[in-house]
py3Dmol code that shows the C-alpha trace and the ligand (Angstrom):
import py3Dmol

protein = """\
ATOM      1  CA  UNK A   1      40.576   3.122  -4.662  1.00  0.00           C
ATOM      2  CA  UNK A   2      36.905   4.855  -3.951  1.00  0.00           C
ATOM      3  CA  UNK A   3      35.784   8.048  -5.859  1.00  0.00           C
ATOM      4  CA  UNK A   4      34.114  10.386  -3.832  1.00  0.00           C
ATOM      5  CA  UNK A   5      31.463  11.371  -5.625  1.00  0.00           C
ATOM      6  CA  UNK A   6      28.189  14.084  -4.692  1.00  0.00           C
ATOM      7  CA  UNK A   7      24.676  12.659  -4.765  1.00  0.00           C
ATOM      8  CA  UNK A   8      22.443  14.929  -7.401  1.00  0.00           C
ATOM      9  CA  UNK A   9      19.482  14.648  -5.629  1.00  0.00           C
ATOM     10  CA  UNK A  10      20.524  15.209  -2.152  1.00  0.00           C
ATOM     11  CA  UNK A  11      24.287  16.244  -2.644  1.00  0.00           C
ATOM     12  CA  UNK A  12      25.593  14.219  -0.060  1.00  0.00           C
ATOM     13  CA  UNK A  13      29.086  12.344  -0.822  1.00  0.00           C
ATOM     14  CA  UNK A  14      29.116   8.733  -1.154  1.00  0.00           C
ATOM     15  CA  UNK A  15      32.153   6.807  -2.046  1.00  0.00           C
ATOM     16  CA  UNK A  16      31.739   4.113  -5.224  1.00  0.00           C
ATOM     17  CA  UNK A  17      34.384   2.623  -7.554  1.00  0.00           C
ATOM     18  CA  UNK A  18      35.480   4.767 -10.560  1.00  0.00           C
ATOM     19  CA  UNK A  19      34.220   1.640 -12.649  1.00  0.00           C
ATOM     20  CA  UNK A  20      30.650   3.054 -11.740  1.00  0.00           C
ATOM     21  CA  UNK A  21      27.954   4.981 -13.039  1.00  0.00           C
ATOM     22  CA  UNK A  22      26.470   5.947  -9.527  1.00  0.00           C
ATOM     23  CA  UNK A  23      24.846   9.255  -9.376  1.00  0.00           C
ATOM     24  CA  UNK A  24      22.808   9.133  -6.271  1.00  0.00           C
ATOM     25  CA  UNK A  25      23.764   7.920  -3.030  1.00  0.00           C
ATOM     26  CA  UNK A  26      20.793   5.790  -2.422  1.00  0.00           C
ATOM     27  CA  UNK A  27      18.176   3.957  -4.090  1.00  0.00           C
ATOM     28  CA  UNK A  28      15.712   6.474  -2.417  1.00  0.00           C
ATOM     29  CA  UNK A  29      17.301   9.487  -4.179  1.00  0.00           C
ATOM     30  CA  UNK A  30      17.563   7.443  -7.325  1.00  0.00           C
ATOM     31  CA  UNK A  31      13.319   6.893  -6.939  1.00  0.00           C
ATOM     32  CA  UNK A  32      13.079  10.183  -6.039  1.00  0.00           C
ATOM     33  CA  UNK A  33      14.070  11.680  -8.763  1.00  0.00           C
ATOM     34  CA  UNK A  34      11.997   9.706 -11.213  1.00  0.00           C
ATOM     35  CA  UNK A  35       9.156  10.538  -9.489  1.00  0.00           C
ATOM     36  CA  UNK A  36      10.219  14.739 -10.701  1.00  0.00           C
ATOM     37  CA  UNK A  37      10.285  16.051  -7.100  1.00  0.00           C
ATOM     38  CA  UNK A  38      13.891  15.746  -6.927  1.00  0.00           C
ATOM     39  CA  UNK A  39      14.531  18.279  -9.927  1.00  0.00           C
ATOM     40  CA  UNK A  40      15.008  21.225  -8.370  1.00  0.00           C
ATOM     41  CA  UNK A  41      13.072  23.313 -11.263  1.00  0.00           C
ATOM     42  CA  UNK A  42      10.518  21.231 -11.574  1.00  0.00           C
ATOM     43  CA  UNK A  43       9.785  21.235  -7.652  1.00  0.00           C
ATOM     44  CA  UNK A  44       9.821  25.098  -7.944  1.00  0.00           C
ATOM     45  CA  UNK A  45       7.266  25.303 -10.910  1.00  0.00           C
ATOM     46  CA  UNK A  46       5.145  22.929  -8.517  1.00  0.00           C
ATOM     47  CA  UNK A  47       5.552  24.643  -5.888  1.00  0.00           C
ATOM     48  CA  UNK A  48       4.600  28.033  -7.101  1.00  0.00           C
ATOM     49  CA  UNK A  49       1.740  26.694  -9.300  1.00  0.00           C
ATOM     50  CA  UNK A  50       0.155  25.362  -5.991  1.00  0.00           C
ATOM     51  CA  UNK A  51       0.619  28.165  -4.306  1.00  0.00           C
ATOM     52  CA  UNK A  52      -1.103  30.181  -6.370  1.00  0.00           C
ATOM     53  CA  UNK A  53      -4.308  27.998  -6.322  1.00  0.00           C
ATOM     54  CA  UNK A  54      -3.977  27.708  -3.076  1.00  0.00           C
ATOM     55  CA  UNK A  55      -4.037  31.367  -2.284  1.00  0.00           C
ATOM     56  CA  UNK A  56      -6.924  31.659  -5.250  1.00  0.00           C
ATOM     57  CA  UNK A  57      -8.804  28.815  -3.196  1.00  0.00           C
ATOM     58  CA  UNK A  58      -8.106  30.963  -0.025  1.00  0.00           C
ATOM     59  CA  UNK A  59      -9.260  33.814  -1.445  1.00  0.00           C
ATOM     60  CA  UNK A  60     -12.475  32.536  -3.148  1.00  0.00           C
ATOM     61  CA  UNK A  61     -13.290  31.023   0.300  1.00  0.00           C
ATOM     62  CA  UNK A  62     -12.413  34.068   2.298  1.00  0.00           C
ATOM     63  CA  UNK A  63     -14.804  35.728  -0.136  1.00  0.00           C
ATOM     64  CA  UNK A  64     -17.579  33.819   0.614  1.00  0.00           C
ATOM     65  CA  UNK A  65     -17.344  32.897   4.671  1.00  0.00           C
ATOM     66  CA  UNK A  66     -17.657  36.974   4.638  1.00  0.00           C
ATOM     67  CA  UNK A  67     -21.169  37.026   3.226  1.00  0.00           C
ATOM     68  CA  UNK A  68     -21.397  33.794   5.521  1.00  0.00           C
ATOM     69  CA  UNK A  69     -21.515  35.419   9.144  1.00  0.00           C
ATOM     70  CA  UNK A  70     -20.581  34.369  12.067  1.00  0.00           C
ATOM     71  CA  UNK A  71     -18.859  31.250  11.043  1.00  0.00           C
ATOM     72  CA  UNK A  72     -22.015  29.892   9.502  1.00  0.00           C
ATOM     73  CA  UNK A  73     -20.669  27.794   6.424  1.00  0.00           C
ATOM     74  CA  UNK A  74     -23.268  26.164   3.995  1.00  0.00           C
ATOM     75  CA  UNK A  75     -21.902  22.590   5.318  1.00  0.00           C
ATOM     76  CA  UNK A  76     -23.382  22.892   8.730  1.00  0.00           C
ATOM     77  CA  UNK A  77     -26.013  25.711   8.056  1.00  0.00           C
ATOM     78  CA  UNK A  78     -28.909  25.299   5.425  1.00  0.00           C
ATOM     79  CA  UNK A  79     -30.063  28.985   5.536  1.00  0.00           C
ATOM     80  CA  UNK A  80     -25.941  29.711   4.811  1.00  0.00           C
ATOM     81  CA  UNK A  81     -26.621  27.081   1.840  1.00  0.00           C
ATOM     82  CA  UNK A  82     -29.742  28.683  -0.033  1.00  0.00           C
ATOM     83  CA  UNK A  83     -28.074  31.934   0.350  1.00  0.00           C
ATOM     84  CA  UNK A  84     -24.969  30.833  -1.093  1.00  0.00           C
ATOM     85  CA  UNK A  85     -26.674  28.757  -4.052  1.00  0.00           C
ATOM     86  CA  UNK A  86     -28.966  31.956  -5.056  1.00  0.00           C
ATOM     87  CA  UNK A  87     -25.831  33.903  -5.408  1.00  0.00           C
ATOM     88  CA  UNK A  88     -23.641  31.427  -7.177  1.00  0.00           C
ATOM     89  CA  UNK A  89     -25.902  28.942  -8.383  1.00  0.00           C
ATOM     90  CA  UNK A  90     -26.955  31.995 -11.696  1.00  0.00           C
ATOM     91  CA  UNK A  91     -23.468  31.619 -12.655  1.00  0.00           C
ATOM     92  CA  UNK A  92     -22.145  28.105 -11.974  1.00  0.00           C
ATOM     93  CA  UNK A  93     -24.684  25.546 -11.495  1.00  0.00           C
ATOM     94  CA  UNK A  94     -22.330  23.856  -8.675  1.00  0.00           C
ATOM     95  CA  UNK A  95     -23.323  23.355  -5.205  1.00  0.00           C
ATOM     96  CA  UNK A  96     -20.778  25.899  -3.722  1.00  0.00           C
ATOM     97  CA  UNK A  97     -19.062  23.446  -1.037  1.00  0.00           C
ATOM     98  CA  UNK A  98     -15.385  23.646  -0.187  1.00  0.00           C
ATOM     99  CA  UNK A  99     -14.334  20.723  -2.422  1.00  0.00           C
ATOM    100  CA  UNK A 100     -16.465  22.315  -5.208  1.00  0.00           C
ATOM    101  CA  UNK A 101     -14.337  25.640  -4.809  1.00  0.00           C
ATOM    102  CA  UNK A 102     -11.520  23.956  -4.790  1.00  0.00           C
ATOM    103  CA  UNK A 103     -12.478  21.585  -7.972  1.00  0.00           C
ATOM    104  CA  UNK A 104     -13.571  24.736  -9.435  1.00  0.00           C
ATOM    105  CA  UNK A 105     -10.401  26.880  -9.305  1.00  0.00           C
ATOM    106  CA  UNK A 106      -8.097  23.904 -10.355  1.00  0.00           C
ATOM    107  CA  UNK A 107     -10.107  23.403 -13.914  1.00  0.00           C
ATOM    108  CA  UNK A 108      -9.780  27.308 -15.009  1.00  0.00           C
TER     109      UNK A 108
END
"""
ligand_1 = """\
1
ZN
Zn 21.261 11.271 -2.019
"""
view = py3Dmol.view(width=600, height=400)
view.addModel(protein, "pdb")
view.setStyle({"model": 0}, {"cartoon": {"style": "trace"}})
view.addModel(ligand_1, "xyz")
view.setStyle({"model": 1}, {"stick": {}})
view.zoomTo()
view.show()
């Protein structure tokens, strides 16, 4: 006779033989989980850690396409550029693109 037993990544049931050590119904679950996504905590820590960059990277870029007008950004505008490298470039010597913003506010 079959055990019903509950999947712990996905909680679905899935019948196996008592004899068994199954925990997930499938090997996807199974691979799931080693990858960490399919504990739930450590999805939420993930989850709220890149949302917070996110938003920071949001903001920071918000920030600047303000003193940017007009949807002028320094990748398709070179005036935009110079502007944006005498105002950031005392500070940071980085050349204030979108994937240096983003670099940027995932190493603080
Ligand atoms: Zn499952």
């Amino acid at each position: 006779m079959k055990e019903v037993k509950k999947c712990l990544y996905c909680g679905k049931e899935f019948k196996i033989w008592p004899s068994r050590k199954k925990k997930y119904c499938s090997i996807k679950c199974y691979q799931k989980t080693l990858k960490g996504s399919g504990n739930p905590n450590y999805n939420n820590k993930w989850t709220d850690k890149k949302k917070k960059e996110a938003s920071m990277i949001k903001k920071e870029y918000f920030k600047n396409n303000k003193v940017w007008n007009k949807g002028l950004t320094i990748e398709t505008d070179e005036r935009v550029k110079k502007y944006a490298e005498t105002q950031k470039g005392q500070k940071r010597k980085i050349k204030w693109t979108k994937e240096a913003i983003i670099k940027n506010t995932l190493e603080e």
